[in-house]
N, C-alpha and C positions, 0 to 999 in steps of 0.2 A: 231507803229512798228509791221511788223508783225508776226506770230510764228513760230518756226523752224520745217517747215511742216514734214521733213522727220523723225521726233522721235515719238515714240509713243503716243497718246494722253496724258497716263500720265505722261510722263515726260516732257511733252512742258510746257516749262516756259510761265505768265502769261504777258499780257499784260506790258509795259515796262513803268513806272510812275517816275519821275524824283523826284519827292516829297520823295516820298518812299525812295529813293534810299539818296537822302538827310538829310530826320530826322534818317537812318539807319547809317548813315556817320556821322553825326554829335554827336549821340549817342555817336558809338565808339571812334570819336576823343576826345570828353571829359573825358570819360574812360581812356583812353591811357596815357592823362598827367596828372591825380594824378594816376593812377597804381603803378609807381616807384617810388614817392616823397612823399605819405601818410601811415601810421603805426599805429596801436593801438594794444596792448600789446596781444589781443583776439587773433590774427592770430598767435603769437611766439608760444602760450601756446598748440594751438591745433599739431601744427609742429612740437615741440619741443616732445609733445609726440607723435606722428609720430615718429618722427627719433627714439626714444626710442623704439619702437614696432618694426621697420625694424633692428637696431642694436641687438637685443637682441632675435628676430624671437617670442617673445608673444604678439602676434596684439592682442588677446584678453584682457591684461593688465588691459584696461579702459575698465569699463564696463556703463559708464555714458556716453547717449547719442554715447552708440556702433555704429551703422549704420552709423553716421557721421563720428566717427574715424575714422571708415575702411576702407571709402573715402576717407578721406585726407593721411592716411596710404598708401593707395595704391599710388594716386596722388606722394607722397613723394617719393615711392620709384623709382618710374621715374626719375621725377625734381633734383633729390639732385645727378643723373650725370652730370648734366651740370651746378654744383654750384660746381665750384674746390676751394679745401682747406675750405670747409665745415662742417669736420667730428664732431671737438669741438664748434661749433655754436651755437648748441640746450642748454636748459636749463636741468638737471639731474633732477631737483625738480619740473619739470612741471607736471608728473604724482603723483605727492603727493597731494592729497585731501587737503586741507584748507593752505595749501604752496603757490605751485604753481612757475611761474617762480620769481629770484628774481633779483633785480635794474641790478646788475653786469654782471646776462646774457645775460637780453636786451641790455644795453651797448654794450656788445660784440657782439651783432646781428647787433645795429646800425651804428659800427664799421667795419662791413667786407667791405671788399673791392670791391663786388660784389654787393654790397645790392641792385641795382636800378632793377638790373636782377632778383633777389631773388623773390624781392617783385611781379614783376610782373608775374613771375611764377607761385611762390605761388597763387596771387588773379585770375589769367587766369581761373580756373573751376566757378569761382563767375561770372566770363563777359558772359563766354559761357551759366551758368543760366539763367542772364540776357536777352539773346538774345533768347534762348531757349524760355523760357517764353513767350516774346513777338511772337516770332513766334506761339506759341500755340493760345494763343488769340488770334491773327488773324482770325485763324479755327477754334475756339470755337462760334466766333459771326462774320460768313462772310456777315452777312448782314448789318451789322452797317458801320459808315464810318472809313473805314480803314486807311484815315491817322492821325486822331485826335486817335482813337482807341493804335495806335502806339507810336503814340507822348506820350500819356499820360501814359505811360509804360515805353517806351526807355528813354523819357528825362525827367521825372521825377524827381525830386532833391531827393525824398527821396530813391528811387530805386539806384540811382547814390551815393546815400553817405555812404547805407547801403555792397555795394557791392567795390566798387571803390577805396572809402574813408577811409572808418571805415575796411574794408576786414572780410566781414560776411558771412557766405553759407547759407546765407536764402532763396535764389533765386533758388538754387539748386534743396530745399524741395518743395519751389514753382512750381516750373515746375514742378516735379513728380506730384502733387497734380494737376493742370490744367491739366496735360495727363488721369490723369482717370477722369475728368470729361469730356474730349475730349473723348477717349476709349467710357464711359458709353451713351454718345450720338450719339456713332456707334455701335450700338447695341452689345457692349463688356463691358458688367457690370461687368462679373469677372476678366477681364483686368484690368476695373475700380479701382475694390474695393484694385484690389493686389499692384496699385502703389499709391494710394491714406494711403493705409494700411501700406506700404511703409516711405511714408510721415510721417505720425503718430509715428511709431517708431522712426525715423530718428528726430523731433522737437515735440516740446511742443503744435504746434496750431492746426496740422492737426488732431489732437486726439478731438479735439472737435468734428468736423465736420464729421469726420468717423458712428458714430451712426444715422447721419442725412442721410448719404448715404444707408445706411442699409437699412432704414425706407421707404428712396424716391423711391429708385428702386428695392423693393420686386415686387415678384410673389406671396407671401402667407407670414403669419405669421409664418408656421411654417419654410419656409425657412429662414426667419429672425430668429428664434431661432437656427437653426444648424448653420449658422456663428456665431451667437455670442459664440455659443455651442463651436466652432472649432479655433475662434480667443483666446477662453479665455486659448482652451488644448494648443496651440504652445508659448502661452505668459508663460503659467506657466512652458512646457520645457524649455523654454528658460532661464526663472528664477529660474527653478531646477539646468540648467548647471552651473551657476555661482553659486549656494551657496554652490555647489558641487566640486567647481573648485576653490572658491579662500575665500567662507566662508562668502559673500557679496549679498545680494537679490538688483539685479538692482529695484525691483518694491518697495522695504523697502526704499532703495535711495533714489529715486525719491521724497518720500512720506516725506523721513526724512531733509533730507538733499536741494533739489532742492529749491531753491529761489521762481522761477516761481508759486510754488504749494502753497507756503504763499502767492503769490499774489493775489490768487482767493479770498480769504476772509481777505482780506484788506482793502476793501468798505463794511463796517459794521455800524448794527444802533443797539441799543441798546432797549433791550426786557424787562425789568422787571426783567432779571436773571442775574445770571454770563456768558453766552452765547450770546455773541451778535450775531445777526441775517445778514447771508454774504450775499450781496446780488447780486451778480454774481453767484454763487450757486442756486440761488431761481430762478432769470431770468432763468438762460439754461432749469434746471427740468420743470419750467413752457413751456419754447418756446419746449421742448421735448415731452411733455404729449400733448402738441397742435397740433403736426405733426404729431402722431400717432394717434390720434384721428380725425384729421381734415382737414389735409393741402392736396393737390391732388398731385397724383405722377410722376414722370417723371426726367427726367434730368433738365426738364429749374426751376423744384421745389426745385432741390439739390441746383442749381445754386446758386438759389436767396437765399436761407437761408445758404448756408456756405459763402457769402460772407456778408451778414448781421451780421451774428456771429462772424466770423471774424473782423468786425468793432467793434463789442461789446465788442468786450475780449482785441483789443487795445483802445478801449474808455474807458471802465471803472475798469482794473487793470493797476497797474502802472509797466508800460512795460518799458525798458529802450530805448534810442529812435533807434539802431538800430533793433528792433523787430517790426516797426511801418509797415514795408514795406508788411507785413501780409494782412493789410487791403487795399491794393492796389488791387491787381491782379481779382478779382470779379466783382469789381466796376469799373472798367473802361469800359468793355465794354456796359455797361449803363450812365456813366457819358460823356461818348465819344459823344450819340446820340443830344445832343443838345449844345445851348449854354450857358445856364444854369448849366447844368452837367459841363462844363470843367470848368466855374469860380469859382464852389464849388471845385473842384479836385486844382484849384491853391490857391483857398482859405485854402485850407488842407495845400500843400507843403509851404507855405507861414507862418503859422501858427509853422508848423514843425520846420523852421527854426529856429525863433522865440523862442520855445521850447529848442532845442537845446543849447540854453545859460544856462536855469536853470543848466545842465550839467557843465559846464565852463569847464577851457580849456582842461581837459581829453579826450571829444570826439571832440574841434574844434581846437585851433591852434594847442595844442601837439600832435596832428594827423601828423603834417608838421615837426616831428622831425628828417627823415629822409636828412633835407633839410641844419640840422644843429641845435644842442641849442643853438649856439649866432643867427642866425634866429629866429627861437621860440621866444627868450627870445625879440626881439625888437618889436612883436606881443604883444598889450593889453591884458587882462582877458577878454572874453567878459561878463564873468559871473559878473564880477568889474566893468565894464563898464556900465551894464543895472543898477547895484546898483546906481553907481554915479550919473545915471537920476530918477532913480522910483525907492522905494524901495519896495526890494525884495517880502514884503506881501503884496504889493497892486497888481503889475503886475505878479509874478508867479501865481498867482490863476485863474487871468483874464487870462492870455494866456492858461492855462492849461484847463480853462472850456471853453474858447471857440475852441478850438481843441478838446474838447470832444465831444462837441457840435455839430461842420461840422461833424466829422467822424460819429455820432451818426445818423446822418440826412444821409449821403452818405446809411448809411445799414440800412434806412430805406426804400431809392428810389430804392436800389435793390433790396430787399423785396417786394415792392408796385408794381414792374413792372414783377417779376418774380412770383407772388403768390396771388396777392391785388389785381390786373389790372383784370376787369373784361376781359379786351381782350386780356390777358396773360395766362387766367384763363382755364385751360384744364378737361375735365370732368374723373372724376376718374368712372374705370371700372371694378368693383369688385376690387378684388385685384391684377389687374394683373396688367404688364406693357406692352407694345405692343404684347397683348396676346389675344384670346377670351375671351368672357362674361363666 
């Protein structure tokens, strides 16, 4: 087909591939029918305090994972016109710390009369992530092959269950975080760093990978010490405003209270003391004093170590499984390049699944509660079910080490081909990045 000569070059659409246009379509269509008929409690809680923040005009209320509120705050304040007879839906106790919404809310959420419309409202900015995303990596590695590259993103099970299914905004953060690595390979490193920084506040994972950016795309050392210098003065007003405002350190929270922050030293060996020895903790500091020391700079260096990292931190803390989707977006467009790479990526979704039972029925049939509880209720446990074949200590271990295992190997091959490869391998030049000697 050929291109619509009379637009300017850049806006002439690309060649016309039926493929594309295919795994793009089919993406969405399987999207589309769980949207309306899938539910987990996570999506009420974050809405519910939403509606709280627009009825009451203090969006700042929650100060736990702010940036995400805000978003779904604003998102709310749109959607909930065209959710008639809404007003009493939301849960009052969803902004209560260790509360949260209770049985009778959701009830009355699964109850409305509108719910198919609600739902898909609601999870539309998780699709749009989704698509988002993938669009990104397209342009992040346009030399790889593009439609395996897509495939393994758009149709993804874990991607599709985390967003679709489960209604999670992880996708959302994702994207952010792929545009500054996009950004940072058009020579827009402070673009980079601010939606990548972005990310970071907004979830739990992209804060790992933020200090590896610093490191990869300096000009000098001492530029790297005035961001850190500069991220540490806006994080501390920031957590001045709130203890100032409501008596609460978001960064005390985190520390005190966040789940995710126990998770880091949860794989622990025991040293001789009362101190057992984390070893998620030791890996990063080690793989950090290595990239500082050692590793050559560049965008395709960031690349390759925050998607390694990213496979590390869903391989060996115990992540709940919609947070897996983390280790995806990195690694595809190296798992894309062969045929090897994609049976290890279905070997992961497949494994995922798999996984997903240890959960029982929380994150898989009463997902479909919208569909009815005497449905649900004619649905097995699958969690029951795997019991009644193998019991639970013989196969949750095996499943769970060997998922840790692929994902472990996935962020090694992006590693190896982004940093290892000698012909990946870029010669570092003093300290610069596209700069003179």
């Amino acid at each position: 087909m050929k291109r619509w000569s009379g637009l300017p070059s850049k806006w002439r659409t690309a060649t016309f591939d039926p493929v594309m246009v295919g795994i793009w379509s089919v993406g969405l269509a399987i999207r589309l029918i769980f949207l309306p008929v899938t539910f987990h409690s996570d999506l009420y809680q974050v809405y519910s305090r939403a509606a709280l923040a627009v009825t009451s005009g203090d969006w700042f209320a929650w100060n736990s994972q702010l940036v995400a509120q805000l978003v779904h705050t604003a998102w709310f304040a749109f959607v909930r016109l065209l959710l008639p007879a809404s007003g009493d839906l939301w849960s009052p106790t969803a902004g209560v710390a260790g509360l949260g919404a209770q049985p009778a809310d959701i009830e009355r959420f699964l109850a409305y009369r509108y719910l198919a419309r609600a739902l898909v409202l609601l999870k539309l900015p998780y699709l749009l992530g989704d698509a988002l995303t993938g669009w990104l990596l397209l342009r992040l590695a346009p030399g790889g092959p593009r439609r395996w590259l897509l495939a393994l993103w758009w149709l993804n099970p874990i991607v599709i269950y985390t967003s679709a299914l489960f209604g999670r905004h992880e996708t959302i953060w994702i994207a952010l975080l792929v545009a500054g690595c996009l950004a940072a390979s058009r020579q827009r490193r402070w673009l980079g760093f601010l939606l990548s920084a972005l990310a970071a506040v907004a979830r739990f994972f992209p804060a790992f990978v933020l200090p590896f950016y610093i490191v990869s795309l300096r000009r000098s050392w001492r530029q790297v010490l005035l961001v850190l210098g500069a991220t540490t003065t806006v994080w501390s007003l920031i957590d001045l405003f709130f203890v100032v405002r409501s008596g609460r350190s978001p960064t005390l929270t985190l520390l005190g209270d966040y789940p995710h922050v126990r998770y880091l030293v949860a794989l622990a060996v025991p040293v001789g003391d009362d101190t057992p020895l984390a070893l998620f903790p030791l890996l990063y500091v080690l793989a950090l004093c290595y990239w500082i020391a050692r590793a050559p700079l560049g965008v395709d260096a960031y690349r390759a170590i925050a998607g390694a990292l990213l496979c590390t931190v869903v391989a060996l803390i115990p992540v709940h499984p919609q947070y897996v989707v983390w280790a995806i977006p990195f690694a595809v467009p190296v798992l894309a390049r062969n045929g090897s790479g994609r049976v290890i990526a279905g070997l992961q979704a497949g494994l995922f699944v798999l996984w997903l039972l240890r959960w029982g029925a929380s994150v898989t049939t009463e997902l479909f509660l919208p569909l009815g509880q005497s449905f649900v209720a004619t649905l097995p446990d699958p969690q029951l079910v795997a019991a009644a074949l193998i019991p639970p200590a013989v196969w949750q271990p095996v499943v769970r080490a060997a998922f840790t295992g692929v994902t472990l190997w996935i962020g090694w091959l992006v590693l190896e081909e982004g940093v290892l490869d000698p012909s990946a391998r870029r010669e570092r030049q003093g300290e610069l990045v596209g700069g003179r000697r």
